[in-house]
N, C-alpha and C positions, 0 to 999 in steps of 0.2 A: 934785651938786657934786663938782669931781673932788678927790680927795685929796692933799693937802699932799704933794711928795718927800720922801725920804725922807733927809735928814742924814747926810751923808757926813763918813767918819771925821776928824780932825784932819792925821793925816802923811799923808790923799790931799789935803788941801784945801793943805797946804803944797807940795806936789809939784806941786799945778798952778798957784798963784799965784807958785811960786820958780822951778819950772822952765822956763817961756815964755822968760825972757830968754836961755839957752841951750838954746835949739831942743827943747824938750819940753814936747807938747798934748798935752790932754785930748778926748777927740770919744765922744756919749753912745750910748746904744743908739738905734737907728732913727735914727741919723746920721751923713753924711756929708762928710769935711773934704776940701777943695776947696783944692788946693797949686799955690802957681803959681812958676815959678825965675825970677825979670827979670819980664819982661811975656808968658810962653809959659806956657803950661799945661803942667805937672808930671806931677799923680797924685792921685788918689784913696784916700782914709784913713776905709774905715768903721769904726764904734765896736761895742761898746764898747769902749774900751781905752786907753794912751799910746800915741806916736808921736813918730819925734823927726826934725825937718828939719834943713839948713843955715840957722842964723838968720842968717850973712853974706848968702846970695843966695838962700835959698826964705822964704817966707811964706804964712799958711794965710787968702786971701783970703773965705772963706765959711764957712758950717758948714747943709748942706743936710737939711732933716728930709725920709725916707725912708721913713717909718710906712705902712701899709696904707692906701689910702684910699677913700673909698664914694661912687657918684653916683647920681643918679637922673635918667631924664630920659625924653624921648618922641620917637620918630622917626614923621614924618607923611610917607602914601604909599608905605609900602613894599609892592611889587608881589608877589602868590604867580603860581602858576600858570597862573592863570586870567585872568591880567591887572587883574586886580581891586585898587588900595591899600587898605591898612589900616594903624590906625594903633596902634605897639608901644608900651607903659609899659615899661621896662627898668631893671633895677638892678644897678649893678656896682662888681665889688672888685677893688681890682687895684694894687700895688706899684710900687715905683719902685728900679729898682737902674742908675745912671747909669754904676757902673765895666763896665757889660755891655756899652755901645756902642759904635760903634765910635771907637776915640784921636781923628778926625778931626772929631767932632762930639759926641765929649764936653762941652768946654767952652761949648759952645752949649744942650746939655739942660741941664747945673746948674742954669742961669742963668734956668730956666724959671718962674714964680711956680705956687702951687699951681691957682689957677684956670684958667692955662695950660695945663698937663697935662691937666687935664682936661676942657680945648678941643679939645687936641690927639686925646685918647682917644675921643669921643666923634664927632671926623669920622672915623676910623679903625675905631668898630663900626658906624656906620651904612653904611659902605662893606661890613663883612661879614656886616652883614645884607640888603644887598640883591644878595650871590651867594649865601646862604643860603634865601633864604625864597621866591624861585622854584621851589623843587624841591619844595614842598607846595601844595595847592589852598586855597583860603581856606575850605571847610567843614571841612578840618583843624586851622587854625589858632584859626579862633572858637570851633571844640569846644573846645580845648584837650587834644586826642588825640595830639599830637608836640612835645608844650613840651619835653620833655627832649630828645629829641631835637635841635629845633633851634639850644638852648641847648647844649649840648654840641658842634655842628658851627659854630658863631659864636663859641663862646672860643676855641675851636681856629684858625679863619681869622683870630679877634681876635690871636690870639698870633704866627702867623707875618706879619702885617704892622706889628706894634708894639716886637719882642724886638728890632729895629735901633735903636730910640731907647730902649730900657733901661726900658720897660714890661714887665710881668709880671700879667698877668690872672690873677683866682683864681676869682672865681665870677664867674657872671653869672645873675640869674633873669627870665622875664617874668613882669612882674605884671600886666598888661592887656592887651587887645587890643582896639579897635572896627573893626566892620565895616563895609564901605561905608556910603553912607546907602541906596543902593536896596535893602542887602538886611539893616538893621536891625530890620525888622519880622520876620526870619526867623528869626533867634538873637532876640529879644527874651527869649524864656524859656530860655536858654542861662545856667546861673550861671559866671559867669566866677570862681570863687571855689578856691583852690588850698590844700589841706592837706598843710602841710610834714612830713615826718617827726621834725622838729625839736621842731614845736606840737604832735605826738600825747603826745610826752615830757611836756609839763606838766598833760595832762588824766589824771584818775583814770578808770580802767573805768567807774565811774558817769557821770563828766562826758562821757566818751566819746558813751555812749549817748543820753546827753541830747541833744547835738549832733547826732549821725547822726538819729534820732525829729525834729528840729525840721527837719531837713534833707527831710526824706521829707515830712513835714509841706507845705512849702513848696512842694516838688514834686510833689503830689497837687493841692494848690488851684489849683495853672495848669492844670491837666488841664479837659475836657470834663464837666461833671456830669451828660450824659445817657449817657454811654455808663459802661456797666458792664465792671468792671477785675476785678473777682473775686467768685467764683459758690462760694456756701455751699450743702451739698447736705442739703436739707429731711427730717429725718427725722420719725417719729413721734408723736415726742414736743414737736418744734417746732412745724409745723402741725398744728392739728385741721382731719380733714378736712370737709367741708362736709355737712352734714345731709340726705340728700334728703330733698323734700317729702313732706307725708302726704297721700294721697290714699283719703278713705272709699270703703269697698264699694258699688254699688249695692245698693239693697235685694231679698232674695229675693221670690219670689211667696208663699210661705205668713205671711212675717211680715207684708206686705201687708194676705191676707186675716185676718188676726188682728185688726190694727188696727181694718179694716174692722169687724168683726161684734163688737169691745168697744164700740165708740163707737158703736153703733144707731144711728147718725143719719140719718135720712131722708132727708137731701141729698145722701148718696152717689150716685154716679152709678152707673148699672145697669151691670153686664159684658155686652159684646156677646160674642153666642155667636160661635161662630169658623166660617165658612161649612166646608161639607161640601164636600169634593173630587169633583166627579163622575166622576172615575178609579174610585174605591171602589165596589162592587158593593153 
C-alpha cells in the first residue's frame, strides 16, 4: 500500500490556492507543467517548485507526470548470426524528460498518454535489437555468455534513437531467451537462470552456499550416470586387497608311505618296482 503524502505546510497550501489567480503555480517532483500563450505552445516548467506565468495571455494547460517508468515485454524473431530467430524477454527503465526535444515536436510528446510512450519505446528497442543481435551467434546468446554485453550495446543504440523524443533509458536487462524450435533439444539443459549482483546482497554466506550446492546439485543430475566425473585414488586402507586362494601341498612320498604301513590294510595296492634302465651296466 503506498503511503499517505505527506501534509504540506499551511502558508505553502495558501500560496498555491491564493496565488493562481495572479499567475503563480505550483508543479510537484517528477512533474512537468505544460504552458501554452493563446493557442501556441509556450514552455516547459519542471517541478519541484513555483513558477509564475502571464495569467492575461499564458495558462498552464497540463501537468505531465515524468517519474521513471518500467516495461516488460518480448520481442519474437530476432535474427543473430547465424540466421537463426529467437525469441528475447526484456525489461526496461527509462524516463521521460519532454523539455529535451526538440521546440518543434514538443507539444506533440506531452500529449502522449503513458501507454503510449511506451508503444513508442518499445518499437524503438526492438529496432536496436535487431542491429544488435546480429553480431553474436545464437550459441552465444542461449548460453547467456554476452547478456551484458549486448545489453549494454542496445541501451546505447536505445538512447541515440529515442533522446529526439525526450526518452532517457537507464537500464535494460534480458531476462529470457528461447531458442529456435530445431535446436531446443540442444540447450534443453542450458539454465537460463541470471544472478544479480543485487540478489547476492540479500543472501547470507550460508544462504549463499546453499544456493550454489542445490545449483551443482541440479547440474550433476542432467549429467550421464554411466560416465564417471571424478576418480578417488584407492588407498590402503579403503580397499582390502583380495585374498589369494589357498591352494594345499601335494602330499610327499614318505608321509604316503607312513600312512600306508599305520593302516596294515591289506587292500593297499602293491608298489610297482620301477623298470631298470638298460643304459645302466
Amino acid at each position: 500500500m503506498k503511503p499517505p503524502a505527506k501534509r504540506l505546510p499551511l502558508f505553502h497550501r495558501l500560496e498555491v490556492a491564493l496565488g493562481r489567480p495572479f499567475g503563480r503555480h505550483w508543479v510537484g517532483e517528477d512533474e512537468v507543467a505544460v504552458i501554452y500563450e493563446g493557442d501556441r505552445f509556450h514552455a516547459l516548467q519542471r517541478g519541484p517548485g513555483f513558477f509564475n506565468i502571464d495569467p492575461l495571455t499564458q495558462d498552464v494547460r497540463a501537468i505531465v507526470n515524468v517519474a521513471p517508468d518500467v516495461l516488460r515485454t518480448t520481442f519474437p524473431g530476432i535474427q543473430t548470426r547465424d540466421a537463426l530467430p529467437v525469441d528475447l524477454s526484456v525489461g526496461l527503465k527509462f524516463g521521460f524528460a519532454p523539455e529535451r526535444a526538440p521546440r518543434e515536436i514538443t507539444h506533440l510528446v506531452v500529449r502522449w498518454m503513458p501507454e503510449e510512450r511506451r508503444g513508442v519505446l518499445v518499437l524503438h528497442a526492438q529496432n536496436a535489437l535487431q542491429k544488435v543481435l546480429p553480431e553474436f551467434t545464437v550459441d552465444q546468446v542461449c548460453r547467456g555468455s554476452v547478456f551484458d554485453e549486448i545489453e549494454r550495446r542496445t541501451l546505447s543504440a536505445l538512447s541515440a534513437l529515442v533522446s529526439h523524443l525526450g526518452f532517457e533509458p537507464i537500464q535494460m536487462l534480458l531476462l529470457q531467451v528461447t531458442p529456435p524450435a530445431e535446436l531446443r533439444g540442444r540447450f534443453a539443459n542450458v539454465v537460463q537462470r541470471r544472478v544479480n549482483a543485487f540478489d547476492l546482497a540479500q543472501y547470507t554466506p550460508y544462504e549463499l552456499t546453499l544456493v550454489m550446492r542445490a545449483q551443482l546439485i541440479e547440474a550433476l543430475s542432467q549429467m550421464s550416470p554411466n560416465r564417471q566425473y571424478v576418480e578417488f585414488p584407492a588407498g590402503l586402507t579403503d580397499v582390502a586387497p583380495n585374498p589369494s586362494p589357498v591352494i594345499d601341498a601335494p602330499p610327499s612320498h614318505s608321509s604316503i608311505q607312513s600312512d600306508a604301513e599305520g593302516t596294515g590294510s591289506q587292500d593297499a595296492p602293491a608298489r610297482k618296482k620301477r623298470p631298470r634302465s638298460r643304459l645302466e651296466p
